[in-house]
C-alpha positions in Angstrom: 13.4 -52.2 37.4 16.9 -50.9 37.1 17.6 -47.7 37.9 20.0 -45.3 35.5 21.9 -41.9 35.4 18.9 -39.2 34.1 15.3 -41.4 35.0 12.7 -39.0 35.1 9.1 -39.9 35.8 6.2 -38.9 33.4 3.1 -40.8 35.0 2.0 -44.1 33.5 0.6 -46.0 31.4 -1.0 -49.5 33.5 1.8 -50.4 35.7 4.7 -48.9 33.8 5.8 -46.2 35.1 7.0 -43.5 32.0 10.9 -42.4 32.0 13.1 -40.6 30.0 13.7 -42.5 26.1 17.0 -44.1 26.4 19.9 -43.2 24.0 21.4 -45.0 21.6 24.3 -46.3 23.6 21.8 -47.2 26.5 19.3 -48.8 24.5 22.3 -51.0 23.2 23.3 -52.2 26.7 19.6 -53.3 27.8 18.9 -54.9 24.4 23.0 -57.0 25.1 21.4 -57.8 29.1 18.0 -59.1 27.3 19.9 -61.3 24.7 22.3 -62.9 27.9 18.4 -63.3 30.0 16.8 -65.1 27.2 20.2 -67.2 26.5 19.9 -68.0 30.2 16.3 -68.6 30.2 16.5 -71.3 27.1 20.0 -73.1 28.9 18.2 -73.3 32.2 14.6 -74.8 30.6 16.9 -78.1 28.2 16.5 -79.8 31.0 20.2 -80.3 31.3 22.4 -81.3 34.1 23.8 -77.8 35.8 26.0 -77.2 38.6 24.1 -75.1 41.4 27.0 -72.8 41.0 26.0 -71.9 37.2 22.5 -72.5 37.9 22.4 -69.7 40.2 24.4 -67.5 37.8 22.0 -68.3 35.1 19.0 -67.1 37.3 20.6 -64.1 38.1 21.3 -63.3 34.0 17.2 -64.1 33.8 16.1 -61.5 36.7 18.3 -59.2 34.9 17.3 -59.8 31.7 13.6 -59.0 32.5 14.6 -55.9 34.6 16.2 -54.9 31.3 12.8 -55.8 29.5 11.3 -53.5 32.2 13.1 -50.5 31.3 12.9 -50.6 27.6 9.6 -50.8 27.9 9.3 -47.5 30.5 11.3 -46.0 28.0 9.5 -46.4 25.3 5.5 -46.6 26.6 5.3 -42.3 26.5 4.6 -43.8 23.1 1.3 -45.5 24.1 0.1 -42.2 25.9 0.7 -40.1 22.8 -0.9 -42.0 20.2 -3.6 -42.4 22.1 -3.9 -38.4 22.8 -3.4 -37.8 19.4 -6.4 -39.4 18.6 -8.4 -37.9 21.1 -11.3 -40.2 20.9 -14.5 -40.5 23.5 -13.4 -44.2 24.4 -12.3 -45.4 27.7 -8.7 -44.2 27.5 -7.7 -47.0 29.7 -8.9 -49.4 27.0 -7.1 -47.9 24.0 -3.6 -47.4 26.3 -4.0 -51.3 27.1 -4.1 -51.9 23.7 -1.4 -49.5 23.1 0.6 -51.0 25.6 -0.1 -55.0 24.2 1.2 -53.6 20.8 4.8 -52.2 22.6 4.9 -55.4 24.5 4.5 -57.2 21.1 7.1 -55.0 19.6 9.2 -56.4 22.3 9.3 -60.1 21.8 9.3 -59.3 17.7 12.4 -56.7 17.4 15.8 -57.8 16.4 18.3 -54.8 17.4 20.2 -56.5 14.6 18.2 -55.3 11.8 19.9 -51.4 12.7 16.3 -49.6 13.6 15.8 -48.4 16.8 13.3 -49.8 19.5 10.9 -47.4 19.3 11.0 -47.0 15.7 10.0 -50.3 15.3 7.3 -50.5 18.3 5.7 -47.3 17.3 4.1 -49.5 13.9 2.9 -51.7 16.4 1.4 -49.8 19.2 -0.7 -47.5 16.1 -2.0 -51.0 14.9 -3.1 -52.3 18.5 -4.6 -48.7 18.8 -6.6 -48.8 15.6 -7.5 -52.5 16.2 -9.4 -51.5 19.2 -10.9 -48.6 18.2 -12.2 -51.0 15.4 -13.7 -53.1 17.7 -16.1 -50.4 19.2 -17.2 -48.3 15.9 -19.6 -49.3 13.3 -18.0 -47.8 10.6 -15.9 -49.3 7.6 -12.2 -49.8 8.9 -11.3 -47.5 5.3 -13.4 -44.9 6.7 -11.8 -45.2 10.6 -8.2 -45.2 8.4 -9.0 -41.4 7.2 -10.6 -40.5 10.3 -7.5 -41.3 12.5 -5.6 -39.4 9.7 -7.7 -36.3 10.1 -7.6 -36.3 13.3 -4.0 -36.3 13.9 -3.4 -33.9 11.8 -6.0 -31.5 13.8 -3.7 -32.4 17.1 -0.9 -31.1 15.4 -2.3 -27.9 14.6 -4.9 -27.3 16.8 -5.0 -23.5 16.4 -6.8 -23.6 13.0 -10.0 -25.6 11.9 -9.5 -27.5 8.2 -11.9 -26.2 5.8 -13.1 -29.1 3.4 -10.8 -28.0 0.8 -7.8 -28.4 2.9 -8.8 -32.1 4.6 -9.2 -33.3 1.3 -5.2 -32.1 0.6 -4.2 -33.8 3.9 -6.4 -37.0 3.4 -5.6 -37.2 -0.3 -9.6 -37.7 -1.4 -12.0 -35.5 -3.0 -13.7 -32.9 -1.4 -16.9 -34.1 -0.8 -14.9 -37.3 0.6 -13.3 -35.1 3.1 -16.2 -33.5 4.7 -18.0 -36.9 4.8 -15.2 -38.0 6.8 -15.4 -34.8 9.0 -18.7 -35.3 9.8 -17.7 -39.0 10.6 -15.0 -37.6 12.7 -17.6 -35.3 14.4 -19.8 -38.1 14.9 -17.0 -40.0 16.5 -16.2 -37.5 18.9 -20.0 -36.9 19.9 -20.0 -40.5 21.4 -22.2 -41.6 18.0 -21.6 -45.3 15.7 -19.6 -46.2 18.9 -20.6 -50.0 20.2 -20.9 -51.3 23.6 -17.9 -53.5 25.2 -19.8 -56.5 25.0 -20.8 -56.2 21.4 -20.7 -59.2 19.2 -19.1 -57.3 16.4 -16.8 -59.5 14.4 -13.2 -59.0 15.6 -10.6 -57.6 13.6 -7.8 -60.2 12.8 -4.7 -60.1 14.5 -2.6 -60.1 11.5 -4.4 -56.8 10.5 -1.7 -54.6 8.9 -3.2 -50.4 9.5 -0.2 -48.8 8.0 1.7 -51.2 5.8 3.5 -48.9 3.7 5.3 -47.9 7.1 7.5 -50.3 6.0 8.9 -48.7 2.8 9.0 -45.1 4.4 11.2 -46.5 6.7 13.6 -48.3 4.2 13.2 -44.6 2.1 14.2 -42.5 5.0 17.4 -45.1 5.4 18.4 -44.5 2.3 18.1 -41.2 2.2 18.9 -39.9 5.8 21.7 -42.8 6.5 23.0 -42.9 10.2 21.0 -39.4 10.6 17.5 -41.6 10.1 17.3 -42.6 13.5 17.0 -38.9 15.4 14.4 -37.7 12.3 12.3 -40.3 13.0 12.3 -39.9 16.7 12.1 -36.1 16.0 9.2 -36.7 12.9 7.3 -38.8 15.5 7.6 -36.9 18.7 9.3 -39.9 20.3 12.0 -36.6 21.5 12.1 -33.1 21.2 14.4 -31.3 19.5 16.4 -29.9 23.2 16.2 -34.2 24.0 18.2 -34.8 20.7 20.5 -31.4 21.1 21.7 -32.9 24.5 22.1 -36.5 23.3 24.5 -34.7 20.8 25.9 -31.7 22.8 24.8 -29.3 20.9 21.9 -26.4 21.1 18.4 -26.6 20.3 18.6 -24.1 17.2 21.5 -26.6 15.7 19.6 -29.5 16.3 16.8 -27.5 14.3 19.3 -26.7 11.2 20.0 -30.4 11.6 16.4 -31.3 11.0 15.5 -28.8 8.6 18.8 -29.7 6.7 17.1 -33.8 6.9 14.0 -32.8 5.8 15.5 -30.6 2.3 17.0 -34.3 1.2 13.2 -36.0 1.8 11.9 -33.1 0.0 14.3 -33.8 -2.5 14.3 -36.9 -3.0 12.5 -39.0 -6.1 10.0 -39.9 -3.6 9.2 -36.9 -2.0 5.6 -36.8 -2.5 4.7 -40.1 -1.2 7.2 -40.0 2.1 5.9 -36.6 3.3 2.1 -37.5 2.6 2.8 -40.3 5.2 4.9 -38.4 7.5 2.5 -35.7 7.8 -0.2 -38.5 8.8 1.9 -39.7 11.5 
């Protein structure tokens, strides 16, 4: 793996090791040497004549086109380790971050930089589906049910300092009452080790083309329209992918004006004709 101005190490997740999010400008670079490696890669496999000369050159852009691969991926795979702590459930952690880490390397082969959302913005949708998928595969509850669950808990994560009354879950979850605290006793039941399956269960898989969080999709195109050029460092902000001192030095500037900055982002969503739908999503996140 190539080695750039400001790595830092942050443990693992299987054999990638966890560095510091590129930037914009960096992430740019490694997505340019990936394009020239997979050019390379398609020349070299036509089965044309090449000149040893150019033939070596080729396999040089290759090698660096997967070393490029290498460090988007350590870049990005804090991602896997997060969603996965968010959730906090009683399963083999190894298991769900090797699910985590299938959906980034999915996100990988699927993401055109071309289409003007970041890398991680993109792989995020996937590692949360990969995660959910295999949390799917070991409960024996309805996937709707696991849906609001994974909701509920995430929001406990992110305020762990208070306990939801019934009242309030059914605000965050968007149900009734009575449907919020039969999800928190699911939740409870969850976390107790109970409705979990064995490995080798014969449960019926869930398909690959499962789509979790569909309307991901349109919050994304919303926020685009709304934030412009800004969307990019909410989303990484809204989704924890940086802090806001990570995003004040990618912009020279202090943490408490990278806060107004934010706080000035979220007034438009607030604002916005769809407020009430975007932040009910981005409070699930």
């Amino acid at each position: 793996m190539s080695t750039r101005r400001g790595s830092a190490r942050h443990g693992a997740v299987g054999m990638i090791t966890i560095r510091t999010p590129l930037d914009k400008d960096e992430e740019d670079i490694v997505h340019a040497r990936m394009a020239r490696g997979r050019d390379a890669a398609a020349t070299l496999s036509a089965g044309v004549d090449i000149p040893a000369a150019e033939r070596t050159r080729l396999r040089r852009e290759v090698n660096d086109g997967r070393a490029a691969e290498e460090e988007l991926l350590a870049g990005t795979c804090a991602l896997v380790k997060k969603r996965v702590n968010d959730l906090g459930f009683p399963f083999d952690q190894d298991e769900l971050e090797s699910a985590g880490l299938e959906g980034l390397v999915t996100a990988l082969r699927r993401f055109d930089p071309h289409q003007g959302t970041r890398f991680a913005t993109y792989a995020n949708y996937w590692i949360s589906k990969m995660v959910f998928t295999a949390i799917s595969h070991r409960v024996t509850y309805p996937e709707a049910d696991i849906r609001l669950v994974i909701k509920l808990r995430r929001h406990e994560h992110q305020h762990p300092q208070r306990s939801l009354s019934p009242t309030e879950a059914a605000k965050v979850l968007g149900v009734s009452r009575t449907e919020a605290a039969r999800i928190m006793r699911l939740s409870s039941d969850i976390a107790a080790g109970l409705g979990t399956l064995d490995h080798d269960s014969d449960m019926a898989r869930v398909p690959d083309d499962t789509q979790p969080w569909p309307e991901a999709e349109w919050v994304i195109d919303g926020l685009k329209d709304i934030l412009g050029k800004d969307f990019t460092d909410f989303w990484m902000w809204t989704g924890r992918v940086m802090s806001l001192e990570e995003l004040g030095r990618r912009h020279g500037i202090s943490k408490q004006a990278m806060a107004k900055r934010v706080a000035k982002w979220r007034r438009a969503v607030e604002t916005s004709e769809h407020a009430d739908q975007m932040l009910a999503w981005l409070r699930a996140q």
